[in-house]
N, C-alpha and C positions, 0 to 999 in steps of 0.2 A: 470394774473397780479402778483401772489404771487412769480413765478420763476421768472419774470421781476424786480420785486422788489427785491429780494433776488442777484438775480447776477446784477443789475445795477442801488442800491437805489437812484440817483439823475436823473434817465430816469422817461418822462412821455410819456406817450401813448397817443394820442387821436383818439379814436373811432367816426366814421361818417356813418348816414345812407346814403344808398346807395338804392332808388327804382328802376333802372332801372339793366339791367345786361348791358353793355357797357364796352367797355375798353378805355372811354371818359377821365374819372377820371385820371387813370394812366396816359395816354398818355400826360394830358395839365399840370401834376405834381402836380397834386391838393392831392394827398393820395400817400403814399409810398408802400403797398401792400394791396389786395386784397384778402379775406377770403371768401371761399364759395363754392356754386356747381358750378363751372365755367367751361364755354364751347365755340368754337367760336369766341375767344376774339382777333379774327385778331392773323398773322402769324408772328408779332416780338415779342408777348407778351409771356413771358416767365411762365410756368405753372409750378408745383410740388405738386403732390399728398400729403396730410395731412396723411389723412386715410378714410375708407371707411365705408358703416354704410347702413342700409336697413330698410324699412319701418315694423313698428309694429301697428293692432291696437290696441287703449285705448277706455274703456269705464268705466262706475260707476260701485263698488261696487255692487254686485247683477243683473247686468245687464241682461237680457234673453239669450243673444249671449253668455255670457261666460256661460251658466248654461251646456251646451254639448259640450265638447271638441272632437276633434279638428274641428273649426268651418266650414262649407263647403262654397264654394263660393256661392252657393243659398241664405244660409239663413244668411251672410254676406250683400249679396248684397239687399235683401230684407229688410237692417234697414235704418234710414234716417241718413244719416251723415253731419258731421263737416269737414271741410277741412280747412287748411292753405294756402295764396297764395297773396302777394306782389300785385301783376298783377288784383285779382279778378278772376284769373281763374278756371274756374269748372272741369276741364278735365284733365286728367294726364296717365302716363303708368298704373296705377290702371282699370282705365276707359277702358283703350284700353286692358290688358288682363282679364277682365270682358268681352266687348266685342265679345272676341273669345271664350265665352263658349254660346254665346249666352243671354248675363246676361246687367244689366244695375243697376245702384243704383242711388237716387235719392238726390244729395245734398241739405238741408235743410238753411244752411248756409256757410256763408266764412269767413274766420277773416282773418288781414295782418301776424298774427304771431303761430306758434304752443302751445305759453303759452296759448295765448286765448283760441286754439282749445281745449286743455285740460280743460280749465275751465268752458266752457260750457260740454263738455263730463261728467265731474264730479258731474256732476249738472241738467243734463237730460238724456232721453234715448238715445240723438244723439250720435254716432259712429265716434272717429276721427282717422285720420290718422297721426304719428309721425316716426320721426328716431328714432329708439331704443335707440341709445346714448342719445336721450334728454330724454327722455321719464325715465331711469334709474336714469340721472343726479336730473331732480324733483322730483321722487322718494325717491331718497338718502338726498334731501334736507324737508322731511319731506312737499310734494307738499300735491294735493289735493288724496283724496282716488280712486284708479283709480287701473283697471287691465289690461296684457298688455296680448295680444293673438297674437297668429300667423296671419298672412295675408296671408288668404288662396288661393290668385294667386300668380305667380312669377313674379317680378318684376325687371327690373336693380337694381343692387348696385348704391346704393346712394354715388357719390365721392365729398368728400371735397377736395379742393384744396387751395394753396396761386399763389398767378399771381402778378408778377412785371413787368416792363419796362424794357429794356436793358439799360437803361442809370444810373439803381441803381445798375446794378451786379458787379462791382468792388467797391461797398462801402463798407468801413470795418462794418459802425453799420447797414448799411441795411443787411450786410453778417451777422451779429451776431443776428439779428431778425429773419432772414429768418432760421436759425440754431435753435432758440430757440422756433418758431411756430413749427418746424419740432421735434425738444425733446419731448416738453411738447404733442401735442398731439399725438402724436403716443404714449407715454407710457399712456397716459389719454385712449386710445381706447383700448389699450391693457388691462389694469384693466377693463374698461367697460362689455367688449367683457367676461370675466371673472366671472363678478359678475352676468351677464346676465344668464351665462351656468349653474351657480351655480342655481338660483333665477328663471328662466323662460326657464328650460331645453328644452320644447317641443317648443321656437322659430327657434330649430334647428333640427328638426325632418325634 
């Protein structure tokens, strides 16, 4: 919002949630772009990488899991965790490469959002799961007391994307949005990525 404001102070934004992942919105012209992890989104819909970001996890202050680093997938998957998920869904590539060591963990709860899953994490023994880029961002925003640990399976990179219509790609302000989502985060990830290497060197071990 600040670089939107700064290069176009009589432009307003307006933000809509979105529950489903569909590329319904776009197509009937209800939203001008689409921010997220997007995939699938039918073959006119136009895609571009943001930037990319992998899961970390958070837990309290003191927690038993961080007391031995670097955490193993056993005694990872033996805590009761917190997940984030729009859907209510329990199962993720977490789940599936757990799976392949022979491992399972047992979700205790779900929230729609990762602020959530943070806030309980912060405030019980449960175990959540975030993208490092958010997890630094409430960090830096003086969030709740939390530590971030490696996730000790591999997982796919987490890709953020923007996704538009073909009928906005020759607009000059939809070209000047799609330019300035494209600035501001990629150098937002770039610092991230940064402060991360600095601050939580062994998430890249």
């Amino acid at each position: 919002m600040t670089a939107a404001a700064q290069a176009a102070p009589e432009v307003c934004l307006s933000f809509v949630p979105k529950p489903e992942k569909s590329p319904r919105s776009l197509r009937e012209d209800d939203i001008d772009i689409e921010v997220g992890v997007l995939h699938g989104m039918g073959p006119e819909i136009h895609l571009q990488t943001l930037f990319r970001d992998r899961f970390i996890v958070a837990v309290r202050q003191g927690h038993p899991l961080a007391a031995q680093t670097p955490v193993t997938p056993e005694r990872y998957a033996a805590c009761q965790h917190v997940i984030a998920s729009r859907q209510g869904k329990r199962t993720g590539p977490v789940d599936k490469a757990l799976a392949e060591q022979g491992l399972t963990r047992r979700i205790a709860a779900v929230t729609p959002d990762f602020s959530a899953a943070l806030a309980i994490a912060a405030q019980s023994d449960l175990v959540a799961l975030v993208p490092a880029s958010f997890f630094i961002q409430k960090m830096r925003g003086g969030g709740e007391r939390l530590q971030g640990l490696r996730l000790p399976v591999a997982t796919p990179e987490i890709t953020v994307s923007q996704m538009w219509h073909p009928r906005r790609k020759a607009d000059p302000a939809h070209q000047w949005l799609r330019q300035l989502l494209l600035t501001v985060c990629r150098r937002q990830a770039a610092e991230l990525h940064r402060a991360a290497q600095r601050t939580w060197p062994a998430w890249f071990r």
